[in-house]
TORKERO-658327 format. One record per residue: x, y, z of N, C-alpha, C in turn. Coordinates in steps of 0.1 Angstrom, whole numbers, plus 2048, in hexadecimal, padded with zeros to 3 digits. Atoms other than C-alpha are relative to their C-alpha. Layout:
residues N
XYZXYZXYZ/...
END
This chain:
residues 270
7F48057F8948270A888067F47F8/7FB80E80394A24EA7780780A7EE/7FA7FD809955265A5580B8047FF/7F27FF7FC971274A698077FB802/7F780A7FF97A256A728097F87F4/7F980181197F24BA4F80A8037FB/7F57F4801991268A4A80C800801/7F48047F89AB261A618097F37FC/7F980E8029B0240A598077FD7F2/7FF80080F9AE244A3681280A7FD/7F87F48009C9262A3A80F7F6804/7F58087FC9E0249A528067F47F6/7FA81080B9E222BA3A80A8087F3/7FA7FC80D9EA241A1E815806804/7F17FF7FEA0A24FA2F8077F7802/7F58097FDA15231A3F8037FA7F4/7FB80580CA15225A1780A8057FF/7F37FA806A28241A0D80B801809/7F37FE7F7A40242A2B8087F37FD/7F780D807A4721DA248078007F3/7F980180BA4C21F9FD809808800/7F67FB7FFA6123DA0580E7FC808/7F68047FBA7922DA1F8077F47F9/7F680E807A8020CA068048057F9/7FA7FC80EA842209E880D809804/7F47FA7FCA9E2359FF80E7F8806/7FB80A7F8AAC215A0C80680280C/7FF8007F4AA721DA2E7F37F8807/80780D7FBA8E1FEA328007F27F5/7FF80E807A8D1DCA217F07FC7FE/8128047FEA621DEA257FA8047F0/8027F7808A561E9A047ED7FC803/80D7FE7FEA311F29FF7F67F27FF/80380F7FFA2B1D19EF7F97F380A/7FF80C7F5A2D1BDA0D7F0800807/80C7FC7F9A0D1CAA197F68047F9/80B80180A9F71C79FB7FD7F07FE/80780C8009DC1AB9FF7FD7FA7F0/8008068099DB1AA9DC80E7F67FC/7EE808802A011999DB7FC7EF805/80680D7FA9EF17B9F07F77F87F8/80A8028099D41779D38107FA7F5/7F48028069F11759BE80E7F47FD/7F480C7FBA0915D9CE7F97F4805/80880D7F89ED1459D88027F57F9/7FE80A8069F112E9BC80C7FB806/7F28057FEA161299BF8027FB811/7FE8037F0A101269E67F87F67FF/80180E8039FA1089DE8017F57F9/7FE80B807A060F89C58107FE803/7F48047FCA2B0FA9D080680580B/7FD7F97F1A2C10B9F380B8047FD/7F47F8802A411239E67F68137FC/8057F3805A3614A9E08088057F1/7FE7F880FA381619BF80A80A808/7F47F4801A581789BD7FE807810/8027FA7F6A521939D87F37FC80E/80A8037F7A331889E78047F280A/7F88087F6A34174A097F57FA807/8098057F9A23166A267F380D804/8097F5802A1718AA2F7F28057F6/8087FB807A04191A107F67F87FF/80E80C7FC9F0170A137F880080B/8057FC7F69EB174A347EB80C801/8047F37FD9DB197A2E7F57FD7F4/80780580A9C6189A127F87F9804/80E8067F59B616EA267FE807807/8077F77F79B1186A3E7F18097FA/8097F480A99F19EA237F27F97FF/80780580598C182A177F47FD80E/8088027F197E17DA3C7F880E802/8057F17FF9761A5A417F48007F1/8067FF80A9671A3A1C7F07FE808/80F8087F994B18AA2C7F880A808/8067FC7F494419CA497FC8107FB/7FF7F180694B1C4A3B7FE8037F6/7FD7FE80E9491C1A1980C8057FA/7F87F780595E1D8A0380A809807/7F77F57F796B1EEA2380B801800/7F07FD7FD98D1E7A1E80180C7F3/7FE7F780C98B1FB9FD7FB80D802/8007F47F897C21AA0C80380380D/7FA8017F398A21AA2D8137FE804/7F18047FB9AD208A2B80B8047F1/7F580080E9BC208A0480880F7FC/7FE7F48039CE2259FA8038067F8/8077F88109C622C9D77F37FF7FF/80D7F87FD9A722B9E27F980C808/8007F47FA9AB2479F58028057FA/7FB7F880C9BE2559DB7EF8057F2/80A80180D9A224F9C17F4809807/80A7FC7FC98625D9DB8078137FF/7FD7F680399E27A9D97FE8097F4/7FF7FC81499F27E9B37F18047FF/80C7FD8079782799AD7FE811809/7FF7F17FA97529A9CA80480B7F6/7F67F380698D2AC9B87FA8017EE/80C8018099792A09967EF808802/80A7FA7FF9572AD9A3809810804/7FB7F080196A2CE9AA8038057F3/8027FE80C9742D39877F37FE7F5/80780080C9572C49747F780180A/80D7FB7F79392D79897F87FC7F9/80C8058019202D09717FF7F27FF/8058107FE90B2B09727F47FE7F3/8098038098F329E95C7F67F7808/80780C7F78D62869618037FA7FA/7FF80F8038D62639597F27FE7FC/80B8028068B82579487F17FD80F/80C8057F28AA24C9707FC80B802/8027F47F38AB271979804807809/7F07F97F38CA27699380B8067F5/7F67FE8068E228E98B80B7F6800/7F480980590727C98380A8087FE/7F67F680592728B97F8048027F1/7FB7FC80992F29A95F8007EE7F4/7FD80B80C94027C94C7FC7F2804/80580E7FC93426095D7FB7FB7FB/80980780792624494C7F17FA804/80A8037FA90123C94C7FF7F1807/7FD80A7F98F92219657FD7EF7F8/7FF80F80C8F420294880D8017FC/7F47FE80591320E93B80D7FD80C/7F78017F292620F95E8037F17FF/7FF80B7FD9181ED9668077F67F9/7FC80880892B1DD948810805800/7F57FA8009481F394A80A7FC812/7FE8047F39491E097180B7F17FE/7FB80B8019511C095F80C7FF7FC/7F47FE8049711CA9528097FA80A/7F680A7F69821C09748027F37FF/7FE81380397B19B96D80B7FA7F8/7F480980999419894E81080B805/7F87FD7F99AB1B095F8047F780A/7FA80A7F79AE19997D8067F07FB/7FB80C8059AE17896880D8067F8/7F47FA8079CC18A95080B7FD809/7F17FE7F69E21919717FE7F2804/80380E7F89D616E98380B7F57F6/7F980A8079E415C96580C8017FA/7ED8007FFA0716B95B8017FE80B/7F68017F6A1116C97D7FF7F0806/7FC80D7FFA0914C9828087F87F8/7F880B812A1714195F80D801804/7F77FC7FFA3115396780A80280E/7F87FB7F3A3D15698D805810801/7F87F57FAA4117A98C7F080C803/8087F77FBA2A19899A8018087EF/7FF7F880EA241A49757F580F803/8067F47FDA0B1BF98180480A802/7F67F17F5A261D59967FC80C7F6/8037F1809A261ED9747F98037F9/80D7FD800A051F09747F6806809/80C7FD7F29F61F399480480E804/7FB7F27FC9F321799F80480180E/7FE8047F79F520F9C4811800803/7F18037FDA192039BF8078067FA/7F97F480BA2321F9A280180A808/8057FB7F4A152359BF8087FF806/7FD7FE7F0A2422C9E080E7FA7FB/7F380A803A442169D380B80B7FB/7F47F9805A582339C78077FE7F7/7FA80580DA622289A68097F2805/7FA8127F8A652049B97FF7F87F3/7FE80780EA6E1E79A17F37FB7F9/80E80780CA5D1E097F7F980D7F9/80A7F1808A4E20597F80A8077F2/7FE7F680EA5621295C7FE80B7FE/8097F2805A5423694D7F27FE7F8/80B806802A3422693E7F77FF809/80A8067F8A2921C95D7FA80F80A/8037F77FCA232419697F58077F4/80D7FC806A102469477F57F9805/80B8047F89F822D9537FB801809/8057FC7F49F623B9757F78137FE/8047F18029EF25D9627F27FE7FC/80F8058049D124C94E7F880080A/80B8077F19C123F9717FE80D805/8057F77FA9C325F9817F78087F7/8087F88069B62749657F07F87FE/80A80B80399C25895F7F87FF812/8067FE7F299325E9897FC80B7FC/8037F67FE98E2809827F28027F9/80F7FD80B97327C9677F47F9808/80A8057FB96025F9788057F8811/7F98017F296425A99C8037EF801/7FB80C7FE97723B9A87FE7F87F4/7FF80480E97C2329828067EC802/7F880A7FB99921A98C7F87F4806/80B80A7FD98120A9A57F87F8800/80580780596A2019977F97F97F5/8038058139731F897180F7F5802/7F38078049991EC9758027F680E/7F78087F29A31DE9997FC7F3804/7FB8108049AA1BB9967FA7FA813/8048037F09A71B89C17F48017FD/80E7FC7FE9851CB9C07F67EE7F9/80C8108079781AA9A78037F8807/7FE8127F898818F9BC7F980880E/8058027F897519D9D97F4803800/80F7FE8049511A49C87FE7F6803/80780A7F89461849CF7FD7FD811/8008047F194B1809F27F8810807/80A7F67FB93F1A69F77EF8017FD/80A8008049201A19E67F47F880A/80180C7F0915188A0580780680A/7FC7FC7EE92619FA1F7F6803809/8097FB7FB9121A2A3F80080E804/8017EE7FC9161CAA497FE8047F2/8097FA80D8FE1D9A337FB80D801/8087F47FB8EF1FEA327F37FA7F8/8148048028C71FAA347F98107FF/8047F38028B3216A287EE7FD807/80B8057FC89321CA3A7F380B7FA/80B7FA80A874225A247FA807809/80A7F77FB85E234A3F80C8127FF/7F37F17FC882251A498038057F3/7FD7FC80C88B252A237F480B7F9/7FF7FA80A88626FA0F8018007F4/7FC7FF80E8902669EC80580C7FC/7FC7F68078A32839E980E8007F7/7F68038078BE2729D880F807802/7EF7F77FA8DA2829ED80D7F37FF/7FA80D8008E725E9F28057FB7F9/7F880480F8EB2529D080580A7F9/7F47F38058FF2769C880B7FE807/7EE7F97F59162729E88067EF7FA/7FB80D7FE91D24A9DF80C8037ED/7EF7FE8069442499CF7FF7F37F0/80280C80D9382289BB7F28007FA/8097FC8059182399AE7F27F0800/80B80A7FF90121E9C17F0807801/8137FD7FB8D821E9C17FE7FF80C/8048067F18D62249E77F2802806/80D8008008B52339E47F67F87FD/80880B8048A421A9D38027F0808/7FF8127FA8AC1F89E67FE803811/8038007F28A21F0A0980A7FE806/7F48017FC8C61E5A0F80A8037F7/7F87FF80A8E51EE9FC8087F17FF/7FD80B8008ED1C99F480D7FA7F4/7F48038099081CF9D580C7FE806/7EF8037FD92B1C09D680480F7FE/7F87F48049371E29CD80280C80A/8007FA7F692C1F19F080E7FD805/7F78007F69481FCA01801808810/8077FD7EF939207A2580880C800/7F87EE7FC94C22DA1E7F480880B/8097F77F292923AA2F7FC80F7FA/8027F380592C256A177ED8087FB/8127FF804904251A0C7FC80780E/8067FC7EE8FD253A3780180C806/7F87F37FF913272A397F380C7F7/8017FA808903281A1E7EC803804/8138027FE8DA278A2A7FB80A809/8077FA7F68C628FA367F87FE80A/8098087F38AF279A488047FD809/7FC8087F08B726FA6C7F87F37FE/8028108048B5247A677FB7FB7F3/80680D80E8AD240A4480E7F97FD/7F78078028CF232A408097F980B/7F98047F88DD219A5880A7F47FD/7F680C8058F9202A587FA7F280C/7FF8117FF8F21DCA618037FA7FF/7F58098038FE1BFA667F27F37FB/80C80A8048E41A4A538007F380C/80280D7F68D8189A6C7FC80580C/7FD7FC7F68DA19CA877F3809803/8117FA7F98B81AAA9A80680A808/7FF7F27F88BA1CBAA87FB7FD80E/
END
């Protein structure tokens, strides 16, 4: 139930993107997609306290929606990125449509199969840090600079903006890279480049709603860490306690056991 709910939600966000970027770029609305990306609030925060003024397009909205995030982070972790974002939907689409093309798998030196091209998990984990100088890079032109220098880059806004300003014929090669680069290793984008995803690892990594795995109901049959999109160890840990959880549920979906995987909220006594 709670996967179709996903589903749905996941499905509604994504149109109301594109219905929006389609009615500004037709100029039959003044809303563009922008307005409602929490990363625009990350963005404009300097210039909103050092001169209570915002960067270019971004507004009160995008700050807003940012503190807000930053609050949900705490509590949800990551859920806005499998649940609400919609190149993260997009991207869960790609790796799908990736394991449909590249059927065979390999093992990893642990033992669990892996998809095809995927990097081994030493290799992953370094290939994770990449978002950090991606985020510092954009953090500091746009501050240097007062302008949203990211727009023709971000696939999100090459995506849903309808060749909205900034996007280049360039900036559709770059959106071609990311996809083909989803297809090979699932949620590639997610979790090597996206500049949001790093500015909210910290705060997720300390979120309280946690899935708990329970040693007596567990199987080790390693269904869990095949069905998880960010190729986590859910088998092995008594909680899944990485920043990189994003409470998709796909491991829980995926478990054969009735209760080895539960969601929790830390602190909180049953």
């Amino acid at each position: 139930m709670l996967k179709l709910t996903r589903r749905m939600f996941q499905i509604a966000i994504v149109a109301a993107a594109a219905v929006t970027g389609l009615r500004f770029a037709m100029g039959w609305s003044l809303t563009s997609v922008e307005k409602y990306c929490p990363f625009g609030g990350l963005e404009t925060l300097y210039a909103f306290l050092t001169n209570q003024r915002f960067s270019c397009a971004a507004g009160e909205l995008n700050l807003t929606l940012f503190l807000a995030l930053l609050g949900l982070t705490v509590l949800a972790r990551k859920s806005f990125c499998s649940w609400v974002c919609p190149f993260g939907t997009v991207s869960e689409a790609l790796a799908a449509l990736g394991r449909r093309i590249f059927r065979r798998t390999r093992r990893s030196p642990g033992g669990e199969p892996r998809q095809c091209l995927e990097p081994p998990r030493a290799v992953d984990r370094w290939l994770r840090l990449l978002r950090m100088p991606v985020l510092l890079v954009i953090l500091y032109f746009t501050y240097r600079t007062g302008e949203l220098i990211f727009r023709g880059y971000d696939p999100y806004y090459i995506l849903f903006s309808f060749h909205g300003h900034d996007v280049m014929p360039w900036s559709y090669a770059v959106l071609a890279v990311l996809v083909a680069a989803a297809l090979l290793v699932p949620m590639a984008w997610c979790r090597y480049l996206c500049p949001l995803g790093a500015a909210l690892w910290p705060l997720a990594a300390v979120g309280r709603m946690r899935l708990a795995r329970s040693e007596a109901a567990c199987t080790r049959c390693g269904a869990c860490d095949r069905a998880c999109p960010h190729s986590l160890d859910v088998s092995g840990a008594d909680q899944v306690r990485s920043g990189e959880c994003t409470l998709c549920l796909e491991c829980v979906h995926a478990c054969p056991a009735a209760g080895a995987l539960e969601l929790r909220i830390e602190g909180v006594r049953r």
